[in-house]
C-alpha positions as CSV (number, residue, x, y, z in Angstrom):
1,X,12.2,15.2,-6.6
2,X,10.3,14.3,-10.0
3,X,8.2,11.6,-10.8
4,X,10.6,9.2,-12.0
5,X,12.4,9.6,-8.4
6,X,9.0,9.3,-6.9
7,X,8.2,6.1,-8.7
8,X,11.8,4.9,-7.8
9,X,11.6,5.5,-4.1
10,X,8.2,3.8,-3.6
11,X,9.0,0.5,-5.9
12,X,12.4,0.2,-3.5
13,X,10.2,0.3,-0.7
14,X,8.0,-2.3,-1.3
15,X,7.8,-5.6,0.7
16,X,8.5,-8.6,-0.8
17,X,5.0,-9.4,0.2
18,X,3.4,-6.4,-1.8
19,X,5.4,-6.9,-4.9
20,X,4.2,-10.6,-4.9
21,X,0.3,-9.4,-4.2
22,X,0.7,-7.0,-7.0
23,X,1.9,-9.8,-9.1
24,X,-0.8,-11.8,-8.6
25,X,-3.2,-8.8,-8.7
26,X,-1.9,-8.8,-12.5
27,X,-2.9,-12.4,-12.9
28,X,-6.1,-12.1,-11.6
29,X,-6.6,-9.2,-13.8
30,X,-6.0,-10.7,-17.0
31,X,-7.9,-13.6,-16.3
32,X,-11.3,-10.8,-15.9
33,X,-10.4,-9.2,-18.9
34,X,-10.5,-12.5,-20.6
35,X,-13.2,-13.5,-19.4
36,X,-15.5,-9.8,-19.8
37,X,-14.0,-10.0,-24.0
38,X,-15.4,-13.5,-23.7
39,X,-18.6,-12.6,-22.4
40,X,-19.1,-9.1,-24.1
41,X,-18.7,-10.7,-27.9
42,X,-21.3,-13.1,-26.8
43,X,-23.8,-10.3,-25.6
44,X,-23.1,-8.3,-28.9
45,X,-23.9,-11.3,-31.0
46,X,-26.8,-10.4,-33.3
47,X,-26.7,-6.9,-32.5
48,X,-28.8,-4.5,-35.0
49,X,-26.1,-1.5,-34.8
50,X,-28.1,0.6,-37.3
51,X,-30.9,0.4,-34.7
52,X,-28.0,1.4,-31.6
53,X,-26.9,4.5,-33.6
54,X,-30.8,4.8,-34.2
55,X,-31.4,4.9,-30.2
56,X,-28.4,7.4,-29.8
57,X,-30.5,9.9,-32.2
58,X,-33.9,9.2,-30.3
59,X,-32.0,9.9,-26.8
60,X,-33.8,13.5,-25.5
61,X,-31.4,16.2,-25.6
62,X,-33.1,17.1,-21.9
63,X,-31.6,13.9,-21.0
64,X,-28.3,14.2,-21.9
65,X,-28.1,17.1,-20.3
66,X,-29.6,16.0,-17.2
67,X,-26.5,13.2,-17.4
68,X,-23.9,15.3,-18.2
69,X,-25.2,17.7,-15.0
70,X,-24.8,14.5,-12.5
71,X,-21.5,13.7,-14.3
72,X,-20.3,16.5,-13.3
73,X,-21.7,16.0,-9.4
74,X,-19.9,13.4,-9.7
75,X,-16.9,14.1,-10.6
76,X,-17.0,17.6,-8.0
77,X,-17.3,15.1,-5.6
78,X,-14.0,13.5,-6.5
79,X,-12.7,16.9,-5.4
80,X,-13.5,16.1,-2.2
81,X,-12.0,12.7,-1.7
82,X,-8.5,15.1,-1.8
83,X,-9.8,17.7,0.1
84,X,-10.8,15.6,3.0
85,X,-7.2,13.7,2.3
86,X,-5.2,16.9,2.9
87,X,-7.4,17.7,6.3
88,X,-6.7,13.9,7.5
89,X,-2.9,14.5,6.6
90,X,-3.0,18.0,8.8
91,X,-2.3,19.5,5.4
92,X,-4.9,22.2,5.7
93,X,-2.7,24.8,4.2
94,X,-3.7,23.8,0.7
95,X,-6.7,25.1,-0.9
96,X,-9.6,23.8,-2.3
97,X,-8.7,24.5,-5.8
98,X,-5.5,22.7,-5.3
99,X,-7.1,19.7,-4.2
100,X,-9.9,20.0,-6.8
101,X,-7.1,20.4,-9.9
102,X,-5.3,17.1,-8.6
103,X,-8.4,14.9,-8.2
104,X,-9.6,16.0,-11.5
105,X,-6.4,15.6,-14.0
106,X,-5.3,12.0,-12.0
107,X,-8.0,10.4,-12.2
108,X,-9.5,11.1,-15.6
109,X,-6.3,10.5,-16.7
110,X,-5.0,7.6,-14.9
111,X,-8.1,5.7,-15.2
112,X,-8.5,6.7,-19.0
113,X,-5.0,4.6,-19.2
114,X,-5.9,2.1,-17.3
115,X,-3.4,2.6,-14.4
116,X,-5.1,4.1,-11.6
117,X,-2.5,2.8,-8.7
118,X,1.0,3.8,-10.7
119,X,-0.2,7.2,-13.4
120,X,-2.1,8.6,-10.2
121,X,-0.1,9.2,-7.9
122,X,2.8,10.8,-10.0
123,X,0.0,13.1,-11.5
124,X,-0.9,14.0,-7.9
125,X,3.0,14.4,-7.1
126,X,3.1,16.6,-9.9
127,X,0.1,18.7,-8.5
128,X,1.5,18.7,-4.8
129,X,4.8,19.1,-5.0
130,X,4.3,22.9,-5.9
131,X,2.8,22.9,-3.0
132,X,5.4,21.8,-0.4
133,X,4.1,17.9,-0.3
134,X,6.3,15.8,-0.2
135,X,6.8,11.9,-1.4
136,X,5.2,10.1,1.6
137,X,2.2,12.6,1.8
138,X,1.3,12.4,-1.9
139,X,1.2,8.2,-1.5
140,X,-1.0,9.0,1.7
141,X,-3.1,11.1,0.0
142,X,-3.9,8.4,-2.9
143,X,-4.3,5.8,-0.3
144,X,-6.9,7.6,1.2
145,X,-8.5,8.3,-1.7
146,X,-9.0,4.9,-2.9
147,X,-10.1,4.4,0.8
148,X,-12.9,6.3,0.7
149,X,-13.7,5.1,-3.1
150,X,-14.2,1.5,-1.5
151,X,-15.6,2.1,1.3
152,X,-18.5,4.4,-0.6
153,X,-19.1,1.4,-3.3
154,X,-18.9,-0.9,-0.8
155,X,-21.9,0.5,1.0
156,X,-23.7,1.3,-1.9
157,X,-23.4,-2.1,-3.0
158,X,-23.8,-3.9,0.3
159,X,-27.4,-1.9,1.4
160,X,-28.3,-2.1,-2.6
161,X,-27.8,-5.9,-3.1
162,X,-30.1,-6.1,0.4
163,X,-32.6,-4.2,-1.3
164,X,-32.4,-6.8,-5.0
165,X,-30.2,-9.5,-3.8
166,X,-30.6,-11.1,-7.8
167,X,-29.5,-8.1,-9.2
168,X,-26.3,-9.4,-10.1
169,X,-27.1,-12.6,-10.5
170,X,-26.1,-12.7,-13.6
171,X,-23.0,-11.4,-13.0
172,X,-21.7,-13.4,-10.3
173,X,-24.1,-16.5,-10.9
174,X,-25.1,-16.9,-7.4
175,X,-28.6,-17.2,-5.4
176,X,-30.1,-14.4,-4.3
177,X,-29.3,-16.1,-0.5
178,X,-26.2,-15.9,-1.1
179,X,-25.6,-12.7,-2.9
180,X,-27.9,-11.4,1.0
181,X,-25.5,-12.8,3.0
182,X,-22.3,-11.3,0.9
183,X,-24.3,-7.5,1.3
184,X,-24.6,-8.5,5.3
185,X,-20.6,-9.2,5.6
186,X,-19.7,-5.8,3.4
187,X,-21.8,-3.9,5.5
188,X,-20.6,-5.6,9.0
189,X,-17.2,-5.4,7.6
190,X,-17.3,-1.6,6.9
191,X,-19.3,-1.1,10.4
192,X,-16.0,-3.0,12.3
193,X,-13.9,-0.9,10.3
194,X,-16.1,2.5,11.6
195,X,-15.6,1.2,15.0
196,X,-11.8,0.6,14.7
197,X,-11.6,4.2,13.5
198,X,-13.8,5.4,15.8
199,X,-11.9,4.8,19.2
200,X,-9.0,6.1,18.6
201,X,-6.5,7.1,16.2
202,X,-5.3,4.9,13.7
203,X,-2.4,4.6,11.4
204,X,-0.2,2.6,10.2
205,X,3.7,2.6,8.9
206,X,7.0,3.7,10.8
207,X,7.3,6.5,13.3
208,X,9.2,9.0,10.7
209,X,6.6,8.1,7.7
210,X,3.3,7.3,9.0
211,X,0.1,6.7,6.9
212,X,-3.0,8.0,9.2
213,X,-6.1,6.4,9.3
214,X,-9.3,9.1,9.1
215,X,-11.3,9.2,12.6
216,X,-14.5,7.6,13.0
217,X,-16.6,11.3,12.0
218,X,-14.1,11.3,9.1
219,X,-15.1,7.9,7.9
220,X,-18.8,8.9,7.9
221,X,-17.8,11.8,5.7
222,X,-15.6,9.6,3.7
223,X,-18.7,6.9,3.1
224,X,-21.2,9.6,2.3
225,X,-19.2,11.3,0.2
226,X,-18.3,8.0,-2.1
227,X,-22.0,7.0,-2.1
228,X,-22.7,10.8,-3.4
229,X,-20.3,10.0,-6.3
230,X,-21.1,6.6,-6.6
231,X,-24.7,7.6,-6.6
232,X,-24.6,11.0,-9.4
233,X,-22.6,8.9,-11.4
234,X,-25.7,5.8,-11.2
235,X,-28.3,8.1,-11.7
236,X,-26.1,9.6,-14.9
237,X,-26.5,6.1,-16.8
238,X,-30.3,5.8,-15.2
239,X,-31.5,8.7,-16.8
240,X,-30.2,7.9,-20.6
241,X,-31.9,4.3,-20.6
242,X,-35.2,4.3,-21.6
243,X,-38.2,3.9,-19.3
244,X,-39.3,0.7,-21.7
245,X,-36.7,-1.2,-20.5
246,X,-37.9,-1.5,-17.0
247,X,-34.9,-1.4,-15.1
248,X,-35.1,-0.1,-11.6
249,X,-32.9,1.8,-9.8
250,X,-31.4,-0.4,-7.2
251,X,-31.0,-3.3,-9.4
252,X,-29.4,-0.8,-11.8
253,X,-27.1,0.4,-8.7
254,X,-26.1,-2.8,-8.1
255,X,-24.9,-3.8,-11.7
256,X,-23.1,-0.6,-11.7
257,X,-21.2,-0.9,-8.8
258,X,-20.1,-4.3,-9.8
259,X,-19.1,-3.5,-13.5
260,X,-17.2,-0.7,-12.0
261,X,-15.1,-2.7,-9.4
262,X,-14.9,-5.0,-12.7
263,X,-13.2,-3.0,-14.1
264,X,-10.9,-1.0,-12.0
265,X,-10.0,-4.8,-11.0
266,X,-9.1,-5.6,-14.1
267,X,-7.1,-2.4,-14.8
268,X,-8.6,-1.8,-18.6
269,X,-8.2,2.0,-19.8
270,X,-11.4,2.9,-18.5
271,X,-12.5,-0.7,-17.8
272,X,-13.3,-1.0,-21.6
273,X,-14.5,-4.6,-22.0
274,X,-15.4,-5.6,-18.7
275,X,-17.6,-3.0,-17.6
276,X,-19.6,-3.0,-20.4
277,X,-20.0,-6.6,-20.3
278,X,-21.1,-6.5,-16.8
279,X,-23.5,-3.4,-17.7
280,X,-25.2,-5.7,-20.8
281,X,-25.2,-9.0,-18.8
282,X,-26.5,-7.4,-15.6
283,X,-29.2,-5.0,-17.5
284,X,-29.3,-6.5,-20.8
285,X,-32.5,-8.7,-22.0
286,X,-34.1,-9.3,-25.3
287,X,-33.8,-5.9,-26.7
288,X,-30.3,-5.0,-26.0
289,X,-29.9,-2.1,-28.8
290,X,-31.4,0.8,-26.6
291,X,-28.9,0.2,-23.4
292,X,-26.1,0.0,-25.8
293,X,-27.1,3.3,-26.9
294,X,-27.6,4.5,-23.5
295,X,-24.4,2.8,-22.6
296,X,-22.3,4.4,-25.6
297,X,-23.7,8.0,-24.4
298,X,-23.3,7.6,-20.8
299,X,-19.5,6.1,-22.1
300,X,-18.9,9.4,-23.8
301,X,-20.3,11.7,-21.0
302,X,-18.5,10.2,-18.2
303,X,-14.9,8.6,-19.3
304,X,-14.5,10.4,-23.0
305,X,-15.2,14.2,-22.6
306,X,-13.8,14.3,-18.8
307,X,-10.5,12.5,-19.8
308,X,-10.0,15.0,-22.6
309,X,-10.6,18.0,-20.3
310,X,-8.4,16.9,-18.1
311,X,-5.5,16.2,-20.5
312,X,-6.0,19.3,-21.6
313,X,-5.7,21.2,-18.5
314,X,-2.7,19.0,-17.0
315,X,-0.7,19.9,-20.3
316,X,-1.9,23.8,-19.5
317,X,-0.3,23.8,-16.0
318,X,2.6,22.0,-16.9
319,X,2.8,24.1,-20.1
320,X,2.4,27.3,-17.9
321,X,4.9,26.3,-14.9
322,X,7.6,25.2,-17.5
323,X,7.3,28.4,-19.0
324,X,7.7,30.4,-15.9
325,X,10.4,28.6,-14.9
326,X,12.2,29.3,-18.1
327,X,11.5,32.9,-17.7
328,X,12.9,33.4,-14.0
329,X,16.1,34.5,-13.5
């Protein structure tokens, strides 16, 4: 089955309900978008961009460095999300370096386009099927994925915002009170969802294609291991702003998280726009030309470089299987 096929049989098997969600997911994603191209022109307004490209030369090479070390943490522990995917699924047959190819090339890739929930999963499909996965296992696989991509920001964000509640204040324009209360009910609610998982096992979907839930210990694993990415990928933006700007960490952490749900929300290649508005609004004061700079560096490190490398090595496979096709008999 190829990806068209795979694309086919999912969309016919979608409830009315879910095609009507997804709709208005769209909506609400436009409207973001909107809204972050709104709010970014305004925070570039009066920008000295001489001074930006200025910054960029000033950065330490030490620094960049240092970044492009926990970009990479990070993204080895996007290998894992699969890895521990293919153990929930009893798929333990599959190596590590199976696992570590297909979470590299999808998600580069599919966020680079601005896709995540559609380019993904075929690229996985792609990946897996060579390896005797089939249709149903690739879609659990993804959803597990993104499970343990929420569930790790949602933490981070929940215990960081209970740390600086008016750390996204600016963001979200709400009271610090307020912004408490909302870290209290993402932490409960990822607690009751520990529990569930914890008491026995959990899935969901018909007998013949069932979509399993991670146990309890799992979901640890899972919440550690989004935090760790989560976390490398923080600390690589941390390290490029300058110390002048007195940003600490936490409230840093929190802006992050929140320009990066931004922005997967609004389904942007990259969440171009709205993350960086969210970064500027959330960090940015007076002297906004050194996190630009810090922001266009970390941009390059992080989405740029890793979505070339992996377009690059998806073409190679592909490239390398057709041709071995060709050549058997």
């Amino acid at each position: 089955m190829d990806a068209d096929t795979l694309k086919v049989t999912v969309l016919q098997k979608m409830p009315g309900s879910i095609a009507r969600l997804r709709g208005l997911g769209v909506v609400v994603s436009i409207a973001i978008a909107v809204v972050a191209i709104f709010a970014l022109t305004h925070a570039l307004k009066n920008v000295d961009y001489g001074e930006v490209f200025e910054a960029v030369r000033r950065t330490h090479g030490g620094l960049v460095v240092l970044a492009l070390l926990l970009v990479a943490a990070s993204y080895g522990s996007l290998t894992v999300y699969d890895l521990l995917a293919l153990r929930t699924i009893r798929r333990t047959d599959v190596p590590y370096r199976i696992a570590a190819l297909a979470s590299f090339t999808s998600y580069p890739i599919a966020h680079g386009l601005g896709a995540v929930a559609l380019i993904a999963p075929l690229i996985r499909y792609r990946i897996y099927s060579h390896h005797g996965l089939g249709v149903f296992e690739v879609a659990n696989i993804s959803f597990l994925t993104g499970l343990t991509f929420w569930l790790g920001n949602l933490t981070a964000l929940g215990l960081s915002l209970l740390g600086e509640p008016d750390a996204i204040g600016l963001i979200d324009h709400l009271p610090p009170q307020v912004n408490r209360l909302l870290a209290v009910v993402l932490l409960v609610g990822v607690f009751v969802f520990l529990v569930w998982t914890w008491l026995r096992p959990r899935s969901m979907g018909t007998k013949r294609w069932p979509v399993r839930f991670p146990s309890g210990p799992m979901v640890l694993l899972l919440i550690a291991i989004g935090i760790l990415d989560l976390g490398a990928a923080a600390l690589a933006m941390y390290v490029l702003i300058p110390a002048g700007l007195n940003i600490g960490i936490f409230h840093l952490i929190a802006v992050f998280i929140a320009a990066t749900l931004l922005g997967f929300a609004s389904h942007t290649p990259a969440g171009i726009g709205v993350f960086d508005a969210a970064i500027l609004i959330g960090l940015g004061g007076e002297n906004r030309e050194p996190l630009i700079a810090a922001l266009l560096i970390f941009r390059f490190l992080y989405h740029f470089l890793p979505f070339v490398i992996a377009l690059a090595l998806f073409g190679a496979v592909e490239g390398w299987r057709s041709l071995r096709a060709k050549r058997q008999p």
